[in-house]
PAGU-541266 format. One record per atom (N, C-alpha, C): residue in one letter; y, z negated, x negated. Coordinates in steps of 0.001 Angstrom, whole numbers, padded with zeros to 6 digits, always signed. Layout:
BEGIN
AYZX...
This chain:
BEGIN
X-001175+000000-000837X+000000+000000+000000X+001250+000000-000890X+001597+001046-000686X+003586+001087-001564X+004697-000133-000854X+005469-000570-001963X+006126-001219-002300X+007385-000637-001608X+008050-000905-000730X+009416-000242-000410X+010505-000798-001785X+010756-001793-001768X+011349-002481-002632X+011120-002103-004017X+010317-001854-004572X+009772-001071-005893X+010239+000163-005995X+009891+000877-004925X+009899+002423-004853X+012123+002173-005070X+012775+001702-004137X+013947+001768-004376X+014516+001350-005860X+014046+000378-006027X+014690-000154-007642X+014123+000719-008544X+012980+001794-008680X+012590+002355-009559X+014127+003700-009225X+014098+003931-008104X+015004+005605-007869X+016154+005357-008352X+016593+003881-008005X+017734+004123-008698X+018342+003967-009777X+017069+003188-010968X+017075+003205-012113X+016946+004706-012768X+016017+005596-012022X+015684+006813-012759X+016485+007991-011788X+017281+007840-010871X+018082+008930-010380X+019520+008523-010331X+019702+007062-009523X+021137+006843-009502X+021497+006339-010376X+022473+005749-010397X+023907+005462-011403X+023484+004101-011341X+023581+003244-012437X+023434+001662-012621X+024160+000609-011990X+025392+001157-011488X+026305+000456-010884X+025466+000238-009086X+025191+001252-008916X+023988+000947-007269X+022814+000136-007643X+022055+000860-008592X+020717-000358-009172X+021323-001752-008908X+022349-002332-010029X+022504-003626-009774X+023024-004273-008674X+024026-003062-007446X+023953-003909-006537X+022864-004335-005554X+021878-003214-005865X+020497-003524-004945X+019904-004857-005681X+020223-005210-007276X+019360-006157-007677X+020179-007534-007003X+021286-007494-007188X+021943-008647-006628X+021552-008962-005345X+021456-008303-004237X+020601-008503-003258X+019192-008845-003380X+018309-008844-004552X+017341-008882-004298X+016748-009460-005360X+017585-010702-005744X+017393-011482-007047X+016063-012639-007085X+015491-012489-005764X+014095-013731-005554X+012679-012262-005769X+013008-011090-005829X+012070-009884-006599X+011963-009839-007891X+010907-010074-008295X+010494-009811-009702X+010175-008150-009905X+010543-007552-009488X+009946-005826-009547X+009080-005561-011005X+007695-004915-011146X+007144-004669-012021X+007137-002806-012431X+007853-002303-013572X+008441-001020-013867X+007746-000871-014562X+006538-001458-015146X+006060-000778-016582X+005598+000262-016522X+005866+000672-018028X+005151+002255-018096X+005786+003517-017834X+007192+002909-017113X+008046+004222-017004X+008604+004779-018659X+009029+005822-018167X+010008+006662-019392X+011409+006815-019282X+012232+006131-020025X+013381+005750-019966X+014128+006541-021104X+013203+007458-021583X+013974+007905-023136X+015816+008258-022865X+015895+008642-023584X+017239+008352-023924X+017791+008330-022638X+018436+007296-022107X+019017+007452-020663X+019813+006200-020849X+021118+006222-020107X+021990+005378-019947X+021672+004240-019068X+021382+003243-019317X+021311+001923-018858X+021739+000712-019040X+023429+001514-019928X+023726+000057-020256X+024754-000430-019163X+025020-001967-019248X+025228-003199-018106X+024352-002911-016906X+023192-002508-016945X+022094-002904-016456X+021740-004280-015904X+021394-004548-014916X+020513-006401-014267X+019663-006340-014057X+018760-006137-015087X+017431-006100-015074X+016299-007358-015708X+017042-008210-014982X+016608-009485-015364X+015562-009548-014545X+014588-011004-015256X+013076-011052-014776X+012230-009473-014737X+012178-009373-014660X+012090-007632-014148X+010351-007813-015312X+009369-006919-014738X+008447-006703-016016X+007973-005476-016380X+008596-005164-017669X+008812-003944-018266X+007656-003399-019061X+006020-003877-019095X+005645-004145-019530X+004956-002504-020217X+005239-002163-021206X+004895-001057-021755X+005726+000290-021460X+006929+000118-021147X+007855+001004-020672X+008495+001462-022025X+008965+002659-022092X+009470+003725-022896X+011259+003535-023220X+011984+002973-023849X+013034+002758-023809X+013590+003426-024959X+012848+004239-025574X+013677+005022-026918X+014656+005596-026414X+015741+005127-027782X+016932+005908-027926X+017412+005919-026287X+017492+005204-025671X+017934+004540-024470X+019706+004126-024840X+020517+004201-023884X+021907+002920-024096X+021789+001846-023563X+021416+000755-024158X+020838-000414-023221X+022168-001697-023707X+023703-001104-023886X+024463-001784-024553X+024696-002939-022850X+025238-003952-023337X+025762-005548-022432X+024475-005313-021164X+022925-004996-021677X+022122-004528-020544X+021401-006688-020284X+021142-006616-019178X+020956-008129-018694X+019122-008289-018994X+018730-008858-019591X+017055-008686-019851X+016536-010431-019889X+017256-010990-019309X+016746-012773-019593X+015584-012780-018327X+015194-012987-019661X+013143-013730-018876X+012697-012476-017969X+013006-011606-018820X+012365-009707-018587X+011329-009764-019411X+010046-009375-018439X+008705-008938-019824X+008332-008075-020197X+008871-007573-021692X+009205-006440-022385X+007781-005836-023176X+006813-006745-023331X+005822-006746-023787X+005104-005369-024299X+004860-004856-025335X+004421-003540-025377X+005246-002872-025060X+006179-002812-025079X+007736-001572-025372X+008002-001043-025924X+008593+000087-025744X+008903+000985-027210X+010957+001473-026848X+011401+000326-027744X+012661+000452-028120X+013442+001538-029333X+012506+002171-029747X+012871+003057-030975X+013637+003640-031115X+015196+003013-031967X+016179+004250-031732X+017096+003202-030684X+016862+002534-030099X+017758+002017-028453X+019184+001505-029123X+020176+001189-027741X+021073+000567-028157X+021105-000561-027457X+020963-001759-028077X+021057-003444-027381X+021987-003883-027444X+023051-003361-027695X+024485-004123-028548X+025186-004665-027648X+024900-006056-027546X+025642-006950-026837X+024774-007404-025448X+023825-007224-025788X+022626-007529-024450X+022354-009127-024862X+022037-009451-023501X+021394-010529-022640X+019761-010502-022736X+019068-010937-023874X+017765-011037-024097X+016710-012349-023889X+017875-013593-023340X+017323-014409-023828X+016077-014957-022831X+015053-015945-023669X+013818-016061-022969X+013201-014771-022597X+013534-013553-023348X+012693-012824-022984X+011457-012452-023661X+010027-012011-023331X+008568-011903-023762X+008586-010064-024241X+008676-010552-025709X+008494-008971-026238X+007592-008921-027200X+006806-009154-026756X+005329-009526-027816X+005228-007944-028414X+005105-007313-029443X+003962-006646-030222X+005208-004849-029816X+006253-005250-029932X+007798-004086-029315X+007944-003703-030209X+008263-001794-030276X+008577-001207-031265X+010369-001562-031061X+010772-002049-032050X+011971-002036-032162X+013154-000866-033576X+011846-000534-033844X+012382+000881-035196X+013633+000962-034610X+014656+000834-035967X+016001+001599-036267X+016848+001147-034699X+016373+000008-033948X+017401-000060-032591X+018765-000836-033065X+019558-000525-032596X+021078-001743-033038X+020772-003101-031763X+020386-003918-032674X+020403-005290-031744X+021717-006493-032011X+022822-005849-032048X+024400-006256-032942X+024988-007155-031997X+024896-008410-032340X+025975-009704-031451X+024590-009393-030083X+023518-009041-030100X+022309-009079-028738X+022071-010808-029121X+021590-011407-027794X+021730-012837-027554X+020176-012985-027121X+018866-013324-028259X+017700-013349-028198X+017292-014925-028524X+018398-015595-027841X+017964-017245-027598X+016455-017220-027168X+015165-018002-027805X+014085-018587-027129X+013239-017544-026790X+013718-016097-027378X+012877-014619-027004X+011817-014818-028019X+010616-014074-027215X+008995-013983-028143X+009415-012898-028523X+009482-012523-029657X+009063-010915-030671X+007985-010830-031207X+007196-011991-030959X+005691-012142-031973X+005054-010896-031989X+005316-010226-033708X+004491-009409-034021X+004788-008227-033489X+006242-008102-033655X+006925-006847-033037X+007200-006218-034537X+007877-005099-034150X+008431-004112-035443X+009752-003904-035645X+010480-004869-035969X+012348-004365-036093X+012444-003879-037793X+011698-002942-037963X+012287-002264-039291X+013528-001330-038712X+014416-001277-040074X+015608-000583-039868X+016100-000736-038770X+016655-002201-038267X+017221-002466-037324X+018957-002924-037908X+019884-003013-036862X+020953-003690-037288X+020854-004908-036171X+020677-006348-036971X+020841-007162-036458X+021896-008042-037129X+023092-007401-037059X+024637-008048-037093X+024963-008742-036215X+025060-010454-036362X+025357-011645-035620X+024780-011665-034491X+023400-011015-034486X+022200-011124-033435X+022080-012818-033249X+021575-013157-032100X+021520-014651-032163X+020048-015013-031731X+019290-015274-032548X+018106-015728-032455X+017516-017359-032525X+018782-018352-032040X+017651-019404-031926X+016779-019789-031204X+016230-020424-032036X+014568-020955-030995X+013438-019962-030882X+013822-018633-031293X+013209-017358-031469X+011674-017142-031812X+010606-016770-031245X+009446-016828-031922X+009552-015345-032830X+009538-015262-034200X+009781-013950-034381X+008313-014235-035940X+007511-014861-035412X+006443-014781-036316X+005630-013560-036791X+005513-013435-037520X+004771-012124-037879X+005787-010690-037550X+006511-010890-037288X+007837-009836-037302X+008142-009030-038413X+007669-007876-038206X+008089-007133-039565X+010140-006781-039755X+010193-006408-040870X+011927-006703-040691X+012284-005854-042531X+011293-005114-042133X+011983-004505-043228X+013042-003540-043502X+014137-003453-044248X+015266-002569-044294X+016061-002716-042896X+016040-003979-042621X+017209-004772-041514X+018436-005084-042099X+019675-004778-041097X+021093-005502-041936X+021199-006407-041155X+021049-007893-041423X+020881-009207-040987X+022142-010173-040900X+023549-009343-041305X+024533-010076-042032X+024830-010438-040801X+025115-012066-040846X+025549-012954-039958X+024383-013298-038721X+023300-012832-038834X+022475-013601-037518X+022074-014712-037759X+021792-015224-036782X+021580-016711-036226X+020569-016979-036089X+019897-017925-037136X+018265-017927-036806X+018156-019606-036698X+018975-020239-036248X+018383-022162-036266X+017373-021887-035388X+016807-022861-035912X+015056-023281-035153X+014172-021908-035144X+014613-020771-035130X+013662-019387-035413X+012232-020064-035720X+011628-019705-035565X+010032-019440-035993X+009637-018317-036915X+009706-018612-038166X+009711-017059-038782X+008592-016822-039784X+007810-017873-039273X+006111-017636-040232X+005445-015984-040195X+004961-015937-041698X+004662-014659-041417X+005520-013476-041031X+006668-013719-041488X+007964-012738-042352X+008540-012623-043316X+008908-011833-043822X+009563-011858-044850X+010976-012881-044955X+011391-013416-044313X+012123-014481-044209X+012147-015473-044459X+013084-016351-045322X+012659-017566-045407X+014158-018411-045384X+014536-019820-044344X+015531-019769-044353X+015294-021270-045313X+016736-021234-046079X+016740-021917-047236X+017746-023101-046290X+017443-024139-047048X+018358-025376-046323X+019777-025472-046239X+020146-024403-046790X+021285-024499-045975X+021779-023290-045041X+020367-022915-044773X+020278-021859-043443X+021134-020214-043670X+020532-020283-044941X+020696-018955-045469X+019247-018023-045323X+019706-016469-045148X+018124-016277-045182X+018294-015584-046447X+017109-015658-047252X+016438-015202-048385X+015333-014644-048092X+015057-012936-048785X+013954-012135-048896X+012886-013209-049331X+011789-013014-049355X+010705-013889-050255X+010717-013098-051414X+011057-012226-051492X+010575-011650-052912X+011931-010703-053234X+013064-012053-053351X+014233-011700-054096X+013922-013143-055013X+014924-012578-056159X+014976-013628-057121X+015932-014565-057128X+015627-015792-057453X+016249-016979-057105X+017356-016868-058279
């Protein structure tokens, strides 16, 4: 049996204009709508309210996902490659095992977000804010990191290591 409510929040994510999406979401903020698996490639979605929402294996490359709303959205198996997050609302969100290749995640607000074992190589995470962050096993290679926020991070099993006075250091730069 189809979803009326689904079927609408999907059309107007993938036909209309974002400014209608979110007023249908504002109306309909006790819906968790489940989108995974769509293809979002490069498509404009930024200031998006796509909160709670579960995204779970959905296509978001090279997407505009700039001031886009994603708190306690399950991103899980995503492919961000290329996206733009810049200035997004991430927090508490579940992005377990997310291609994040080369996305700008710049001043993005990933308070208490799972990345466990995601891929942010060649990312820009300029004054990204990651506390409380599970970002274990997070690959992060050829990231520009200048100024993010990692208190309380979880960063076992990265190349990261934050030094006591909450600097981060490569592991295999020289002291």
């Amino acid at each position: 049996m189809s979803n009326p409510s689904l079927e609408e929040a999907i059309r107007l994510l993938t036909v209309s204009n974002i400014e209608d999406f979110n007023k249908w979401r504002l109306k309909n903020l006790t819906l968790k709508p489940i989108i995974g698996g769509i293809n979002f490639v490069n498509k404009d979605l930024s200031g998006a309210c796509l909160n709670g929402i579960s995204c779970v294996g959905t296509n978001f490359s090279r997407c505009n996902l700039t001031r886009v709303n994603l708190v306690q959205a399950d991103l899980s198996n995503a492919n961000f490659e290329g996206a733009d997050l810049t200035d997004g609302l991430l927090i508490y969100a579940e992005m377990k095992e997310c291609n994040l290749i080369d996305s700008n995640l710049t001043r993005t607000n990933l308070m208490w977000a799972d990345l466990q074992s995601s891929n942010l190589s060649g990312c820009k995470l300029s004054k990204t804010i990651f506390v409380n962050a599970n970002l274990m096993n997070v690959k992060l290679d050829n990231v520009d990191q200048s100024g993010a926020y990692l208190k309380y991070a979880k960063l076992k099993g990265t190349a990261w290591q934050v030094e006591e006075k909450e600097e981060i250091r490569h592991k295999d730069a020289k002291k």
